[in-house]
C-alpha positions in Angstrom: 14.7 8.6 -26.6 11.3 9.6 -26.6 9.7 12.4 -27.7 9.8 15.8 -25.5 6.5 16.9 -23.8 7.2 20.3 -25.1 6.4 21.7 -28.9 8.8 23.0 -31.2 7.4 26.1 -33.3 5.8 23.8 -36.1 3.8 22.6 -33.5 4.9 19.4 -32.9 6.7 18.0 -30.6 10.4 18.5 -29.8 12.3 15.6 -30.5 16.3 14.3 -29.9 16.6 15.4 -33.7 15.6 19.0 -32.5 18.5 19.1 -30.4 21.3 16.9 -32.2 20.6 19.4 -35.4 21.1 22.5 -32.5 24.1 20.4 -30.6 26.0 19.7 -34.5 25.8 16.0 -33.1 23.6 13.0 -34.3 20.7 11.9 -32.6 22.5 8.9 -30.7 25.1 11.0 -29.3 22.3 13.2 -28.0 20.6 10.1 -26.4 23.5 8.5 -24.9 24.8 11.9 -23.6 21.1 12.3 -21.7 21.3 8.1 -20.4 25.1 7.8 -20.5 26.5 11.4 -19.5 30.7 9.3 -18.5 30.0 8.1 -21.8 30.2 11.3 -23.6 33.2 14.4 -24.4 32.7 17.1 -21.1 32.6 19.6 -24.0 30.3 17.2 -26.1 27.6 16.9 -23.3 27.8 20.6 -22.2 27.1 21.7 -26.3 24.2 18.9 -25.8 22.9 20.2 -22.9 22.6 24.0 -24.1 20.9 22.2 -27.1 18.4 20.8 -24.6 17.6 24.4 -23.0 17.6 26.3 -26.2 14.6 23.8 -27.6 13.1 23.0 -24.1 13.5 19.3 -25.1 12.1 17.1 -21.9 13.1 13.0 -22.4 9.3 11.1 -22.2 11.1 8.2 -19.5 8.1 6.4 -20.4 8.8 5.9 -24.1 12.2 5.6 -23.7 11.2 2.4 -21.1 9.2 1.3 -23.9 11.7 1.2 -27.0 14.7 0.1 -24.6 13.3 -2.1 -22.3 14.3 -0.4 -19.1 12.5 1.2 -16.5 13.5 3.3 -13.0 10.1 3.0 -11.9 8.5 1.3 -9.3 4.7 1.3 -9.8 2.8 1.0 -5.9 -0.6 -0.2 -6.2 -2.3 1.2 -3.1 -5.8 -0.1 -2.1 -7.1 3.1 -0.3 -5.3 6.5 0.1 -7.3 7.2 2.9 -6.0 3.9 5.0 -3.6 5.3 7.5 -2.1 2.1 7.9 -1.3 2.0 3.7 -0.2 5.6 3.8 2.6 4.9 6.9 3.9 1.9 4.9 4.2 3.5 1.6 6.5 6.5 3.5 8.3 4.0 4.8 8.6 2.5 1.1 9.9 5.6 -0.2 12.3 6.3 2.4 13.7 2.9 1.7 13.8 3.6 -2.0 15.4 7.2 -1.7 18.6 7.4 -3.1 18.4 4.4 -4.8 18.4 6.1 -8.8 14.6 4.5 -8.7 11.1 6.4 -8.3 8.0 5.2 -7.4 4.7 5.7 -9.2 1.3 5.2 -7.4 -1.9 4.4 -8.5 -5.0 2.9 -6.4 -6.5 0.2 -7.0 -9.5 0.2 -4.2 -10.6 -3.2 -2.5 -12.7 -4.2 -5.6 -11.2 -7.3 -7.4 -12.6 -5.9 -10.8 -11.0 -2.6 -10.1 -7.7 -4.0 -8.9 -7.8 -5.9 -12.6 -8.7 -3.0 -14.4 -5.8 -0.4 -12.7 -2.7 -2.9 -12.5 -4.0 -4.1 -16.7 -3.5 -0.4 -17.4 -0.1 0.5 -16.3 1.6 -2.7 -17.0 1.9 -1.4 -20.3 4.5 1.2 -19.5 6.8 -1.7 -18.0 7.0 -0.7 -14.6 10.7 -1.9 -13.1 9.2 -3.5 -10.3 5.6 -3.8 -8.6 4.6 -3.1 -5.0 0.6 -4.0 -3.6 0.2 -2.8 -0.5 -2.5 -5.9 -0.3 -1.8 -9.3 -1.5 -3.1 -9.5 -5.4 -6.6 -11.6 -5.4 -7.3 -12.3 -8.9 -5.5 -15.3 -10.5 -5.7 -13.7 -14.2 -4.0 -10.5 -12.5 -1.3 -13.2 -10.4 -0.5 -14.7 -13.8 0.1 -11.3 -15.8 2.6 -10.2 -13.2 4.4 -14.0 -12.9 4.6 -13.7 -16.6 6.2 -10.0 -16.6 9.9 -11.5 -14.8 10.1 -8.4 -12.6 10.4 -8.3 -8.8 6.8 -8.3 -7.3 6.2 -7.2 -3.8 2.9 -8.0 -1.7 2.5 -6.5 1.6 -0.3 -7.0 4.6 -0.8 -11.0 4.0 -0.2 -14.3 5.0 -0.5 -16.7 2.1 2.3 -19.6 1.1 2.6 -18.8 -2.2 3.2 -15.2 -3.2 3.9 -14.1 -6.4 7.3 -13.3 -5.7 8.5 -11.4 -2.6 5.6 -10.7 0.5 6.2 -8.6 3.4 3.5 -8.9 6.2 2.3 -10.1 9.6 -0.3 -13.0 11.0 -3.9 -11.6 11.1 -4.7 -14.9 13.0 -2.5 -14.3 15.6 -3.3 -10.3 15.8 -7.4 -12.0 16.2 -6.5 -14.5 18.8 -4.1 -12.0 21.1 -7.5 -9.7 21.3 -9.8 -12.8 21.6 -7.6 -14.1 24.6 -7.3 -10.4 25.8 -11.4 -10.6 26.3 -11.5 -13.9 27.0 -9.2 -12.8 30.2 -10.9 -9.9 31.5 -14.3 -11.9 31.7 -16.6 -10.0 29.0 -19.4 -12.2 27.9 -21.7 -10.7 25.0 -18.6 -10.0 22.4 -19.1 -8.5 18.8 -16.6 -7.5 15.8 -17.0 -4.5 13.4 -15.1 -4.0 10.4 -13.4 -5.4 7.5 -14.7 -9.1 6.6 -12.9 -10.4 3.8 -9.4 -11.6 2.6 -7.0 -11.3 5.7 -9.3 -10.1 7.9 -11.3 -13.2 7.8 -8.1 -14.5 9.2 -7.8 -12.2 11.7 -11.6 -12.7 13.1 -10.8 -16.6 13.0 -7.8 -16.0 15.4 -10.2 -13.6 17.2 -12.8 -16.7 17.6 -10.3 -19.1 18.8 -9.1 -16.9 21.2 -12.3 -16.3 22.9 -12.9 -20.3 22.4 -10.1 -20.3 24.6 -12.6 -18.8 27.8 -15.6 -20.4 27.0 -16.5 -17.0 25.0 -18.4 -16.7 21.3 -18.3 -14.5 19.2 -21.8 -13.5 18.9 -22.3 -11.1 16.1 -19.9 -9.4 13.3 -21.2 -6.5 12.1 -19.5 -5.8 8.5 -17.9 -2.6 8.2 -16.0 -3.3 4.6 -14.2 -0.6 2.3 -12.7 2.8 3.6 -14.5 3.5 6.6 -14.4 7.1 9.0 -14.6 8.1 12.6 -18.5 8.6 11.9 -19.1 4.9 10.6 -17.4 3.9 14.1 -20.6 5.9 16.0 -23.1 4.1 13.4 -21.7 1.2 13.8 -21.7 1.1 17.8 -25.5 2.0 17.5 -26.6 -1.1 15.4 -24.3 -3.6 17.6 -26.3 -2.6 20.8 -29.4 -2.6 18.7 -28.3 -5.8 17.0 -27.1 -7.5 20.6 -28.5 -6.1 23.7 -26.0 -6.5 26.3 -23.1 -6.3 24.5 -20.1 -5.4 26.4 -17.2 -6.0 24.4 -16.4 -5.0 20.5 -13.4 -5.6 18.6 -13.1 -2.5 15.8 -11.3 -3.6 12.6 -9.9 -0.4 12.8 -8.5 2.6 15.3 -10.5 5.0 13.3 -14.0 2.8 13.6 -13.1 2.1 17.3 -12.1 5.7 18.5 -15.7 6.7 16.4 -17.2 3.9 19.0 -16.1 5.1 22.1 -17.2 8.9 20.9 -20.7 7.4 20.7 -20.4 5.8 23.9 -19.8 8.8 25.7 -22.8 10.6 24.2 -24.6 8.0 25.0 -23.8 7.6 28.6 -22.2 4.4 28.5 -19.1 4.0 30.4 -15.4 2.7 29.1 -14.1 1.3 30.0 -16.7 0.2 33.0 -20.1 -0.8 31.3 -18.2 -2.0 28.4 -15.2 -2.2 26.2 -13.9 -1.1 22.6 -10.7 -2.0 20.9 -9.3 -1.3 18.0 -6.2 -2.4 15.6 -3.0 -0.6 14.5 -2.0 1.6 17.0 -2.3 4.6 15.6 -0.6 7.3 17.4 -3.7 9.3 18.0 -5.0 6.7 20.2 -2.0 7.7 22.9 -4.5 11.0 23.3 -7.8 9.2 23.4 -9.5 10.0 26.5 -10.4 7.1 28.2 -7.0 5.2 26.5 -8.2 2.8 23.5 -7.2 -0.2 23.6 -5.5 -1.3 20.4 -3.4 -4.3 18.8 0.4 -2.8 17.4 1.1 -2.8 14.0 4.7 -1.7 12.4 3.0 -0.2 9.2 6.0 2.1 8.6 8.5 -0.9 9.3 6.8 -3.3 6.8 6.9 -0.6 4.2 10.6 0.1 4.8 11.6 -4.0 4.9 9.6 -4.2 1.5 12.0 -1.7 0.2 14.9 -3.0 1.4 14.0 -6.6 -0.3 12.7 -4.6 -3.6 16.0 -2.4 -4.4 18.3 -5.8 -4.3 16.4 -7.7 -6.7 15.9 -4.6 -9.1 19.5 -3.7 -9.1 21.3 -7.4 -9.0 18.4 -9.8 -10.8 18.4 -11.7 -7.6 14.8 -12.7 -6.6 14.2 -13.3 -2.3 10.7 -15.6 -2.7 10.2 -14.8 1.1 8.0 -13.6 3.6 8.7 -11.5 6.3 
């Protein structure tokens, strides 16, 4: 066991000694009364127990991961806090984890590869029971460490052949080329792209060219809108693509938040849409069922993808058994 979080009155911390001397037991009774209460006397743990309230002893779960090798946490590596998308999934992660004698710890790692290194380096340390990115891990040195750990590994939002362990996710080429051939159908000709650039994304404004290849139709500018972005880089953004391509008509937003921040701009501006133009966006949020004209945006099952991650997770933390697959 660990040492407690409280001090005794010498100042120091309480520790499992503090409360064996209290309980008239020795120290591994205390600890296996606290990990292993069937394993223990009723009348044992009870005397134990009052020992723990009398010196305000608190176990430190981290230290006692440390010494025995065990862990009932689940670390969850979130890119952005502020992503709606992230935030959905990871509720959906803990609702699938609830119950389950495992908590979750988070930390954030932003989209920087450097940053991603330096966050998931400092919390392997405490021998996390099992990993969740709600991205797919970039860096190879970071791939390796985690490979090298033997603990279920979860990746979420990609698309690659060779996750680390277990990868939950959907096609960003196939989300691209369903809006491309959703243009491409309704005739628009001067088309531009605003948002994210990089990692999946880049696949999902492939899938967005090939659909619009599909009618004759190029994408003609992309206008990069990378990190966490808000409703008021959506108005900025619109501005420089009209500035950037005179007669634009049609933009594909990375995001709900950047497109519903497009169409606010529009408005002000006078432009008409849909009419003069069109703006979609991706995800599906569910304020977009209030937008005024209705935004057009491409479904994602955030909340879904975060619960199916869990359900893969618990399995292989509770029976060793690892599911390499992707969902």
């Amino acid at each position: 066991m660990g040492d407690a979080d409280r001090r005794n009155g010498a100042g120091r911390p309480v520790r499992v000694e503090d409360v064996a001397r209290v309980a008239g037991v020795s120290p591994i009774t205390v600890s296996r009364a606290l990990s292993y209460p069937d394993k223990v006397k009723e009348e044992t743990r009870a005397r134990i127990l009052e020992a723990v309230a009398q010196t305000g002893y608190v176990v430190n779960r981290f230290a006692s991961s440390l010494r025995s090798g065990r862990s009932n946490v689940i670390t969850v590596f979130v890119s952005s806090l502020l992503n709606p998308h992230f935030a959905t999934s990871v509720q959906g992660i803990v609702d699938s984890v609830e119950g389950s004698g495992y908590h979750l710890m988070f930390a954030q790692t932003g989209y920087s590869e450097m940053l991603e290194i330096d966050v998931v380096e400092s919390v392997l340390p405490f021998r996390p029971a099992g990993v969740v990115f709600t991205g797919v891990v970039r860096a190879d040195k970071t791939r390796q460490a985690l490979q090298k750990l033997g603990i279920p590994v979860m990746e979420m939002w990609g698309n690659r052949p060779d996750p680390i362990d277990m990868l939950v996710g959907s096609s960003s080429y196939d989300a691209g080329r369903l809006m491309g051939e959703h243009f491409g159908e309704r005739g628009f000709g001067k088309v531009a792209y605003s948002g994210h650039t990089i990692e999946r994304t880049a696949q999902r404004i492939e899938g967005f060219r090939h659909g619009l290849a599909k009618h004759g139709l190029a994408l003609e500018l992309i206008h990069p809108m990378d990190g966490t972005r808000t409703f008021a880089d959506g108005m900025h953004a619109f501005d420089a693509i009209l500035e950037q391509l005179p007669g634009c008509d049609a933009i594909f937003f990375g995001t709900d938040v950047l497109a519903a921040g497009a169409m606010t701009r529009a408005l002000d501006r006078g432009i008409a849409v849909p009419g003069q133009g069109a703006i979609a966006g991706y995800g599906d949020l569910e304020f977009t069922q209030h937008v005024r004209p209705s935004l057009t945006s491409l479904q994602v099952s955030s909340y879904e993808m975060g619960r199916e991650a869990g359900r893969m997770l618990i399995p292989s933390l509770i029976h060793s058994c690892r599911c390499r697959r992707a969902t």
